[in-house]
DRENTORKOL-3810 file (N, C-alpha, C; in nm, 4 decimals):
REM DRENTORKOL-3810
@n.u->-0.8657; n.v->-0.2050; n.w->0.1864; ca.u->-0.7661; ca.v->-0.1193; ca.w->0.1264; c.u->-0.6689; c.v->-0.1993; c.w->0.0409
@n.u->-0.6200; n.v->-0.3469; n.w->0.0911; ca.u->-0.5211; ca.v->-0.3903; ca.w->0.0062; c.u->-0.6330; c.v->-0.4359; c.w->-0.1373
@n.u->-0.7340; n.v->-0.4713; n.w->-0.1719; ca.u->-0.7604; ca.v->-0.5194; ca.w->-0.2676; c.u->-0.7823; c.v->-0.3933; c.w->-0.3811
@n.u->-0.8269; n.v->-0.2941; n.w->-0.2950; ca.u->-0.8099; ca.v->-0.1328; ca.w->-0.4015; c.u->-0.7011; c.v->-0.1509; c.w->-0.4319
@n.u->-0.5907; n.v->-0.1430; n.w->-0.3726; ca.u->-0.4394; ca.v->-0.1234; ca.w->-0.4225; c.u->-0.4002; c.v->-0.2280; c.w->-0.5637
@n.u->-0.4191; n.v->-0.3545; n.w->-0.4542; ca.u->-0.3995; ca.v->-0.4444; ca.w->-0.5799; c.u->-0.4655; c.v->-0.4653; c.w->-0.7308
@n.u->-0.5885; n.v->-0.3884; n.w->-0.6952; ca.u->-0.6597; ca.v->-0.3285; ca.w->-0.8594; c.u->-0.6079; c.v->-0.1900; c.w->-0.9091
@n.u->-0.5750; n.v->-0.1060; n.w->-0.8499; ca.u->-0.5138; ca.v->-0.0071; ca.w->-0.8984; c.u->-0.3846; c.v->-0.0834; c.w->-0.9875
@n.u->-0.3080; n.v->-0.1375; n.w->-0.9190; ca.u->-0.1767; ca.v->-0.1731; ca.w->-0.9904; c.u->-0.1956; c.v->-0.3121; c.w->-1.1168
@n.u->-0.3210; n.v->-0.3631; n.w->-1.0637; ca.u->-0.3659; ca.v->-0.4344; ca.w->-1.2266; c.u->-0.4341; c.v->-0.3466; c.w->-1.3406
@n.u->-0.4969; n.v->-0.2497; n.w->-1.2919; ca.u->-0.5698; ca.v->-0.1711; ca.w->-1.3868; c.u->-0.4907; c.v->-0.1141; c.w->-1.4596
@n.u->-0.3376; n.v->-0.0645; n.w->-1.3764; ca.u->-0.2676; ca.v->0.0523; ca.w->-1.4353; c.u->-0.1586; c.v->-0.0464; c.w->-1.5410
@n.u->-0.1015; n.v->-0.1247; n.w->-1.5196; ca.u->-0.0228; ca.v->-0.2209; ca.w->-1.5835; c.u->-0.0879; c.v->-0.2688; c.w->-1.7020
@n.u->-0.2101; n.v->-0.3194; n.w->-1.6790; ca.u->-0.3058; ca.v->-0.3575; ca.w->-1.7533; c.u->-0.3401; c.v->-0.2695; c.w->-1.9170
@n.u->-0.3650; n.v->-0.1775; n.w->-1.8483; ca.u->-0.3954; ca.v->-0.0606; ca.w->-1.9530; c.u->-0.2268; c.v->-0.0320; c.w->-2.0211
@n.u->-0.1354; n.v->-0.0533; n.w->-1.9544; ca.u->0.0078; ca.v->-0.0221; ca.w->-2.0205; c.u->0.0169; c.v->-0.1268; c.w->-2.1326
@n.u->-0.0080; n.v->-0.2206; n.w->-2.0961; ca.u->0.0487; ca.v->-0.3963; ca.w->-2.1725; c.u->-0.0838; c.v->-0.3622; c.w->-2.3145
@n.u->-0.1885; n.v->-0.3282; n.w->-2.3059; ca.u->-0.2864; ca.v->-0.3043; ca.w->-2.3859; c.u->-0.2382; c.v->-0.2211; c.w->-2.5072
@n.u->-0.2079; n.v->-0.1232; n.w->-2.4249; ca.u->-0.1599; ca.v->0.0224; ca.w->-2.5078; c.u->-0.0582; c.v->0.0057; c.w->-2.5711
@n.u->0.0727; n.v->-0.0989; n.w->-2.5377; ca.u->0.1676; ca.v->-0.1176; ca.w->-2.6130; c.u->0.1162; c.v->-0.2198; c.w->-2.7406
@n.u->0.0358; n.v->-0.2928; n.w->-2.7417; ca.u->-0.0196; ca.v->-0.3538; ca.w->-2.8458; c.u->-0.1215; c.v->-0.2631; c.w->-2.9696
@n.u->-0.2181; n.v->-0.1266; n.w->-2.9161; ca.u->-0.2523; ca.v->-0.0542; ca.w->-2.9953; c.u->-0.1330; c.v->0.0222; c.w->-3.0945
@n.u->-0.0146; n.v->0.0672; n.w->-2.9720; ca.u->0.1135; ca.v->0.1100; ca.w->-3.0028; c.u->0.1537; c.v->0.0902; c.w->-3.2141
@n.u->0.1863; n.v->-0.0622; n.w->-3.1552; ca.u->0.2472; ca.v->-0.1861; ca.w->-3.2556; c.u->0.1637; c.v->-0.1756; c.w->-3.3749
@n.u->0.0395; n.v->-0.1866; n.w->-3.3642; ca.u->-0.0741; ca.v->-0.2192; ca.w->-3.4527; c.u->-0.1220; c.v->-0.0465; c.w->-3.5211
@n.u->-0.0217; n.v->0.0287; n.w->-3.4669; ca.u->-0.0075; ca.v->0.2215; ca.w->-3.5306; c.u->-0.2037; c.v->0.2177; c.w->-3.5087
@n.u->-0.2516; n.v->0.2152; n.w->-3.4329; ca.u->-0.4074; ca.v->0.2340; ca.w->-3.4244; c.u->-0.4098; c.v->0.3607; c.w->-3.2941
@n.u->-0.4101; n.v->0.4681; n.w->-3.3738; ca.u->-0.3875; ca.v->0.5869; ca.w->-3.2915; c.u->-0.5015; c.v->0.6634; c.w->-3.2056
@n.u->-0.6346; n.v->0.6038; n.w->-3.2702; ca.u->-0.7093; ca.v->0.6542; ca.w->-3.1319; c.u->-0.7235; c.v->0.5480; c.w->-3.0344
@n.u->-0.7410; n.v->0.4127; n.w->-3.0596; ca.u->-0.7444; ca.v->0.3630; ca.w->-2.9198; c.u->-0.5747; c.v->0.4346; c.w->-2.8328
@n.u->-0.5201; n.v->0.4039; n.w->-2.9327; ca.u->-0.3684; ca.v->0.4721; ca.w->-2.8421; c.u->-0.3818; c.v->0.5501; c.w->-2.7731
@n.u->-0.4399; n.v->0.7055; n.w->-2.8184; ca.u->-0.4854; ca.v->0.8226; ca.w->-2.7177; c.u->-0.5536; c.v->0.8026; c.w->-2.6056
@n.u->-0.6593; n.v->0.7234; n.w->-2.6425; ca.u->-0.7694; ca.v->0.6906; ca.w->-2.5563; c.u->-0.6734; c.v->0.6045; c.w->-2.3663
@n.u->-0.5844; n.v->0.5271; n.w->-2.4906; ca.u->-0.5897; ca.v->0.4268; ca.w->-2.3841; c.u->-0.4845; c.v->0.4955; c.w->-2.2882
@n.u->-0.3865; n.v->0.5776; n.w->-2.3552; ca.u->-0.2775; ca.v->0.6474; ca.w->-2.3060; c.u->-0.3236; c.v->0.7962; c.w->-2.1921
@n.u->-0.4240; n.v->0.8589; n.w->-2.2431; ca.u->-0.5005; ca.v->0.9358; ca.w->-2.1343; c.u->-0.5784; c.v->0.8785; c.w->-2.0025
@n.u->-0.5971; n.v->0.7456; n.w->-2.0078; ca.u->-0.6325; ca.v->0.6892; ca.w->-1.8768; c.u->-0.5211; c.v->0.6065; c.w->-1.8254
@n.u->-0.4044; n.v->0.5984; n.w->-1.8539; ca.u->-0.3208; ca.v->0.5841; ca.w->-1.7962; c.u->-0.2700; c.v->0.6826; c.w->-1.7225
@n.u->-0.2517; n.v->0.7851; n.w->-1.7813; ca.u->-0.2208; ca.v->0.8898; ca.w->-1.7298; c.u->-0.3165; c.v->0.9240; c.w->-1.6022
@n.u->-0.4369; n.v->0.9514; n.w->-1.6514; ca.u->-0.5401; ca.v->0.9876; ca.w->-1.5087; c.u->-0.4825; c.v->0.8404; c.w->-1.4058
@n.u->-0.5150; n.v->0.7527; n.w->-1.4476; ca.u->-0.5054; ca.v->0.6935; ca.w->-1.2988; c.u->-0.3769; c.v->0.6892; c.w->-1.2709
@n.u->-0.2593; n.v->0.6771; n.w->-1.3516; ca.u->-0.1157; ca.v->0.7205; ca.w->-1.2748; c.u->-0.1251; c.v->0.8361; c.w->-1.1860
@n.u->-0.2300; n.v->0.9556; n.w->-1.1932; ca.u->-0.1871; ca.v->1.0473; ca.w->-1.1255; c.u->-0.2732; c.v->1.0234; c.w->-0.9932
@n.u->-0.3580; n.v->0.8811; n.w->-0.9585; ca.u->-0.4624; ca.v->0.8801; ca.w->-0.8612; c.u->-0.3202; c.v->0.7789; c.w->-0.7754
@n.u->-0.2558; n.v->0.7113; n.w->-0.8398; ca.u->-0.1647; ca.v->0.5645; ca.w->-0.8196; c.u->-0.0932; c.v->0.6488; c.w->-0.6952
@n.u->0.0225; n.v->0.7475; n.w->-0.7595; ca.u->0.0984; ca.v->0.8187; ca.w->-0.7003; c.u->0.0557; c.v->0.8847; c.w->-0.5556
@n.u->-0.0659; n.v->0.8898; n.w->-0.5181; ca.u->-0.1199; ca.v->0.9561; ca.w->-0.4210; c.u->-0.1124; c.v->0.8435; c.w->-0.3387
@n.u->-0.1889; n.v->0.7740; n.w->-0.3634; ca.u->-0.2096; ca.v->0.6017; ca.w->-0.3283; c.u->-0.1755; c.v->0.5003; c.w->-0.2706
@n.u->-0.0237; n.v->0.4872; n.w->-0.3259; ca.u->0.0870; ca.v->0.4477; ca.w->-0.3205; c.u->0.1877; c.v->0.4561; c.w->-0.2363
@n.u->0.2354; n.v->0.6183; n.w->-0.2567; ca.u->0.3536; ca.v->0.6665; ca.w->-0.2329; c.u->0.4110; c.v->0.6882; c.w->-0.0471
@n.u->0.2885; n.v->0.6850; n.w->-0.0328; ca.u->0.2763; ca.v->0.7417; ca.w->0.0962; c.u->0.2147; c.v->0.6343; c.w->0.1450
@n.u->0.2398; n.v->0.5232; n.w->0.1455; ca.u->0.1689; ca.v->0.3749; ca.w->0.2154; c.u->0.3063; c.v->0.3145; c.w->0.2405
@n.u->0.3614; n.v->0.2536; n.w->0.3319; ca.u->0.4427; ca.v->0.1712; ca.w->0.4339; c.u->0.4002; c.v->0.0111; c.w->0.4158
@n.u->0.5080; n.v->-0.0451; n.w->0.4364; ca.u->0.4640; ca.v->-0.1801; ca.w->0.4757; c.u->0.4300; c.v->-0.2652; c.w->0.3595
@n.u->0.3619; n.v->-0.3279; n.w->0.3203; ca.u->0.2546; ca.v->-0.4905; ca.w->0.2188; c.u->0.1921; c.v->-0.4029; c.w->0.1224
@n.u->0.2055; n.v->-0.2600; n.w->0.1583; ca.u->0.0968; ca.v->-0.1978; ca.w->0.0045; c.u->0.1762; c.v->-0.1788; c.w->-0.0874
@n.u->0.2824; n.v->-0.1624; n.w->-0.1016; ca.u->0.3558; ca.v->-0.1357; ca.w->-0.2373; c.u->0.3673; c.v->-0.2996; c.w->-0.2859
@n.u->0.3401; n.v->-0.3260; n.w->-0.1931; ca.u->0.3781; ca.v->-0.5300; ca.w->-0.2449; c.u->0.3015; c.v->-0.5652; c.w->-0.3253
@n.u->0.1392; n.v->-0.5376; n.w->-0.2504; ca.u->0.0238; ca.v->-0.5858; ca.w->-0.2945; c.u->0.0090; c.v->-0.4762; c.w->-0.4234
@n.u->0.0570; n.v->-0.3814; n.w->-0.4375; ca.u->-0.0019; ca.v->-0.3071; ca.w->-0.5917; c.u->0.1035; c.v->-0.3679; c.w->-0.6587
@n.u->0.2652; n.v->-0.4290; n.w->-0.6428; ca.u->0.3104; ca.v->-0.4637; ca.w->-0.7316; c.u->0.2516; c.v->-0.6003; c.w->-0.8206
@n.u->0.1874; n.v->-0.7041; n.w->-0.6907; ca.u->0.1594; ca.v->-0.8124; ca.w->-0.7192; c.u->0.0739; c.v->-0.7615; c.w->-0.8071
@n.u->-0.0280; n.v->-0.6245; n.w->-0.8009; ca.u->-0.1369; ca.v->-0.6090; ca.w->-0.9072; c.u->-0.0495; c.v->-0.6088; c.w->-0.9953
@n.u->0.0357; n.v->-0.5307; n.w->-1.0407; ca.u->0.0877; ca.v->-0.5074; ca.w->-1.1059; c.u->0.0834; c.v->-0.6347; c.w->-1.2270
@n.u->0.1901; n.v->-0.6991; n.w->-1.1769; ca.u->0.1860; ca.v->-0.8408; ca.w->-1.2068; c.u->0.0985; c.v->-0.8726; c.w->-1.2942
@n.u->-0.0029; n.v->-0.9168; n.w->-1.1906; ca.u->-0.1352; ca.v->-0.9861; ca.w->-1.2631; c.u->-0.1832; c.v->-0.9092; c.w->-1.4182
@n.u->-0.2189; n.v->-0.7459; n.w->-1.4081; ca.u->-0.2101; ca.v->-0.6961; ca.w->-1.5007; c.u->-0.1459; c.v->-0.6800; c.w->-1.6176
@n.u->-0.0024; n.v->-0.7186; n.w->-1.5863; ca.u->0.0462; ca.v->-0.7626; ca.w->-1.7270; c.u->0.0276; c.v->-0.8567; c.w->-1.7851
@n.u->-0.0291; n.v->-0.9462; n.w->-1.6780; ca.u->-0.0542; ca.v->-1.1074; ca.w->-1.7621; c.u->-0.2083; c.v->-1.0206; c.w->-1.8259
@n.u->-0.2980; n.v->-0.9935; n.w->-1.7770; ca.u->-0.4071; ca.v->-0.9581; ca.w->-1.8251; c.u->-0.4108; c.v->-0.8688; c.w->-1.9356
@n.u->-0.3437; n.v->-0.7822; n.w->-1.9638; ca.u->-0.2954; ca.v->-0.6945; ca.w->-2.0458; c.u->-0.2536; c.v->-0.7521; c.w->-2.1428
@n.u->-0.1597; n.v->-0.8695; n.w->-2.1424; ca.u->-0.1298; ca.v->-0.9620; ca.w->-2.2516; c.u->-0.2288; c.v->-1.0004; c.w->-2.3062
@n.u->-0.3373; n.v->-1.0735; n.w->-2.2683; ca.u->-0.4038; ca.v->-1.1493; ca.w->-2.2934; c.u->-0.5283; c.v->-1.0477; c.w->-2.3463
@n.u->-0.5557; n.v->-0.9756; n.w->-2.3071; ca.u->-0.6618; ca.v->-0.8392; ca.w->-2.3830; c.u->-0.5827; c.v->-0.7870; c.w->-2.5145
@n.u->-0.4998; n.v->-0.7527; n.w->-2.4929; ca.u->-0.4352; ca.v->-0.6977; ca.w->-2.6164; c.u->-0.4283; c.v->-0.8101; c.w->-2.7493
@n.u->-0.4204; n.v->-0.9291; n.w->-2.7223; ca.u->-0.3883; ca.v->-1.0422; ca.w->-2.8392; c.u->-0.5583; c.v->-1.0807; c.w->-2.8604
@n.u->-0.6160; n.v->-1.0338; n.w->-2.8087; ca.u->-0.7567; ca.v->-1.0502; ca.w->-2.8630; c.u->-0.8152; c.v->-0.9330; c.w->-2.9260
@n.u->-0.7505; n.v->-0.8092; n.w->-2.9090; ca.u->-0.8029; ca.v->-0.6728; ca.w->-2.9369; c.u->-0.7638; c.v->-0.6939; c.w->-3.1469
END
């Protein structure tokens, strides 16, 4: 369960840090694209998440984390 979490919160960050670089670069369908699966899995996150106690909000933040570094680094190659 913690390593789902901690990919949920890289995937979701991930796809944010991405999307702000399609953003910048005015490239409006990856934008849509990338901005509608944010959305879907924000609405899987919230279920996920919200209602977990304890090291899981930790461990999706740490995803978190990681995903922005990853997100950086996808986006400057995109």
């Amino acid at each position: 369960m913690a390593v789902f979490l901690f990919v949920q919160g890289a995937l979701y960050v991930g796809l944010q840090a991405a999307n702000v670089v399609q953003l910048a670069r005015h490239r409006v369908g990856p934008a849509f694209v990338v901005g509608f699966l944010i959305s879907l899995l924000w609405s899987f996150n919230v279920k996920g998440v919200a209602f977990r106690s304890g090291w899981g909000g930790v461990i999706y933040a740490l995803g978190a984390a990681v995903g922005t570094v990853i997100g950086m680094w996808a986006g400057a190659k995109l």
